[in-house]
C-alpha positions as CSV (number, residue, x, y, z in Angstrom):
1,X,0.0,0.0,0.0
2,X,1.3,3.8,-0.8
3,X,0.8,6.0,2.1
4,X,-0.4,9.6,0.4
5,X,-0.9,12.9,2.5
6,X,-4.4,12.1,1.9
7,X,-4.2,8.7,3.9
8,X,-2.6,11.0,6.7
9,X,-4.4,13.7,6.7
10,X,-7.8,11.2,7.5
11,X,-6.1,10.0,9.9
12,X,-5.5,13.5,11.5
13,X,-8.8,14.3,11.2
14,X,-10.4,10.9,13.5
15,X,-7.4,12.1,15.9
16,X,-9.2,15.4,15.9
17,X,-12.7,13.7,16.3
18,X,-11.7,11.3,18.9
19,X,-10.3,14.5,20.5
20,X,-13.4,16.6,20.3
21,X,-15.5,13.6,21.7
22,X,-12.9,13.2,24.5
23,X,-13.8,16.5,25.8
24,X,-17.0,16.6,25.0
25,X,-17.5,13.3,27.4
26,X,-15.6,14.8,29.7
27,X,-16.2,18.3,30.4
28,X,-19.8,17.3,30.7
29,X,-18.8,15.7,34.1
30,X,-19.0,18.0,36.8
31,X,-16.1,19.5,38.8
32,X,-15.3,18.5,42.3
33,X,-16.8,14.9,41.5
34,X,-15.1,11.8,42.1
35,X,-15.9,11.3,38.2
36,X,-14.4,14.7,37.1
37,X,-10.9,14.0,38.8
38,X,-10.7,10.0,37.9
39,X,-11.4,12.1,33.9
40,X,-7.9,13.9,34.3
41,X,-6.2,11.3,32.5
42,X,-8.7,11.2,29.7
43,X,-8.4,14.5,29.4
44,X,-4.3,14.8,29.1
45,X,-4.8,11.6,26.6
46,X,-7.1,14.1,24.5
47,X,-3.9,16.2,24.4
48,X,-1.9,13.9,23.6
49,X,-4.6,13.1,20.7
50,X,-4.5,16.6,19.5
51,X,-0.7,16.7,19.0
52,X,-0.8,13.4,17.3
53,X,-3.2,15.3,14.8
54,X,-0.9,18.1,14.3
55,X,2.1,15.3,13.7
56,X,-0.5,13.6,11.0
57,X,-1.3,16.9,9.3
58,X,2.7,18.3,9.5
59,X,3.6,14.7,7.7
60,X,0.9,15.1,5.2
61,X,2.7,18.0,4.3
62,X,5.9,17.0,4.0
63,X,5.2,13.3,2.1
64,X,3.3,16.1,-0.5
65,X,6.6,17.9,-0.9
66,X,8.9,14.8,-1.3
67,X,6.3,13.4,-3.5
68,X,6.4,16.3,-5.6
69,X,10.2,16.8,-5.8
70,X,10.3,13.2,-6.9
71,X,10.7,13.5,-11.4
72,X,9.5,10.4,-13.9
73,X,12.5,8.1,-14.3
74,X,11.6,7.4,-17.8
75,X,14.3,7.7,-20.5
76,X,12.7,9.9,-22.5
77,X,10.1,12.6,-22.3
78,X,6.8,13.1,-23.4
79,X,4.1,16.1,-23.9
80,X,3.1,16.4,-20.2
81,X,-0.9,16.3,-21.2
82,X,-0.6,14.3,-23.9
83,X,2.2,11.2,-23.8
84,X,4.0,10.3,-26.4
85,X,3.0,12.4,-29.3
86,X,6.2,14.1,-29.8
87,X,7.8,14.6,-32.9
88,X,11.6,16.6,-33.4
89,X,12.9,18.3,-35.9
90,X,16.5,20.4,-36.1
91,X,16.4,20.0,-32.1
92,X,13.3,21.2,-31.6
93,X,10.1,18.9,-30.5
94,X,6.7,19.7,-30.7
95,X,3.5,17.7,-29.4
96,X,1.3,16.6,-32.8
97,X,-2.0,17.4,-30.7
98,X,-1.2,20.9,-28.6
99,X,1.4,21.8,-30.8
100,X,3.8,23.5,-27.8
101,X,7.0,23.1,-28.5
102,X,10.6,22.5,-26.6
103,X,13.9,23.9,-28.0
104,X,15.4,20.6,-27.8
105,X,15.0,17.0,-28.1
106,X,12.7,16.7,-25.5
107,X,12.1,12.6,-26.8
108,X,16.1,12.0,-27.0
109,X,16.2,13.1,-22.9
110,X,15.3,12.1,-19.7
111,X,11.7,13.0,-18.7
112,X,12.4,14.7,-15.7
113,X,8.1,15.9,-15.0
114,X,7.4,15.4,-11.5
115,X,5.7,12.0,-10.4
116,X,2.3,11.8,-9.8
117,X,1.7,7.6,-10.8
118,X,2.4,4.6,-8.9
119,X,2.3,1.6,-11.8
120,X,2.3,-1.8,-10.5
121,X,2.6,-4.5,-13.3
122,X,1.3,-8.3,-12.7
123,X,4.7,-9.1,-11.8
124,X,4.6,-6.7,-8.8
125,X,6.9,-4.3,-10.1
126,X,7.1,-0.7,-9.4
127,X,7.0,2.2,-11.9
128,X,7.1,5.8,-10.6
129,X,5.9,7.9,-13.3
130,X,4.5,11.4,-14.6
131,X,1.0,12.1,-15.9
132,X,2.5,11.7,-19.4
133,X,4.1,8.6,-19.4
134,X,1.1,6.9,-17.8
135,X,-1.0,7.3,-20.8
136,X,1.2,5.4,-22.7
137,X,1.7,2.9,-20.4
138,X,-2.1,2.7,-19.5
139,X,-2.6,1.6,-23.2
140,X,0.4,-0.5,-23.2
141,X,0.9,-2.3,-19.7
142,X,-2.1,-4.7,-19.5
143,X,-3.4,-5.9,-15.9
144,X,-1.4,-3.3,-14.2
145,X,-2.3,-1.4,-11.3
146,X,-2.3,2.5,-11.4
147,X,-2.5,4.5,-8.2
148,X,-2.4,8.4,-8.4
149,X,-0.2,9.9,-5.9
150,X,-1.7,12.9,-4.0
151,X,-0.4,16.1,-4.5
């Protein structure tokens, strides 16, 4: 299983649930009870809770920002909306369906776009690639497994 910020940042928010209903439990129960002072440690686990939420939600943040500084490892690049529909010419390449073009030979380098696929093929291996490359690979790869990796 890929863990996403997404995944984390669900979990922060039951932390922050369980946390709410904690205290709402608890500070229902009067003070100067046997009850209320037997609740102390119910209450410091809600803290506890709370900061566990704000640990979830700080490694959403930072899984997003590794994810993102992460580039396809495909040996050659694509049109980023449109796959492999590259052509070159005199070292420059242009896409044949948005027409935007690269002054160089954008199909003769590394891809380098950032990843935002996880491709799993029936052998259980693992492809990290960009939103270009998984076009191609969607139409080529049969039986694989295609996750999108949150942003």
């Amino acid at each position: 299983m890929t863990v996403t910020p997404t995944h984390l940042n669900d979990l922060a928010g039951r932390a922050e649930a369980i946390t709410a209903e904690i205290h709402q439990l608890c500070d229902g129960v009067p003070a100067g009870t046997p009850e209320h002072e037997v609740l102390l440690t119910a209450r410091q686990a809600a803290g506890w809770m709370a900061r566990g939420a704000e640990d979830l939600q700080l490694a959403a943040k930072e899984l997003a920002r590794v994810q993102a500084e992460q580039t396809c490892a495909m040996p050659w690049g694509v049109c980023p909306e449109h796959g492999n529909t590259l052509s070159s010419r005199a070292g420059i390449s242009e896409c044949r369906v948005c027409h935007r073009t690269w002054n160089y030979d954008r199909p003769g380098r590394p891809c380098g776009q950032p990843v935002t696929w996880r491709v799993i093929d029936r052998t259980g291996n693992e492809t990290r690639m960009c939103d270009g490359h998984v076009l191609g690979a969607r139409a080529a790869v049969a039986g694989a497994t295609f996750m999108r990796l949150d942003q």
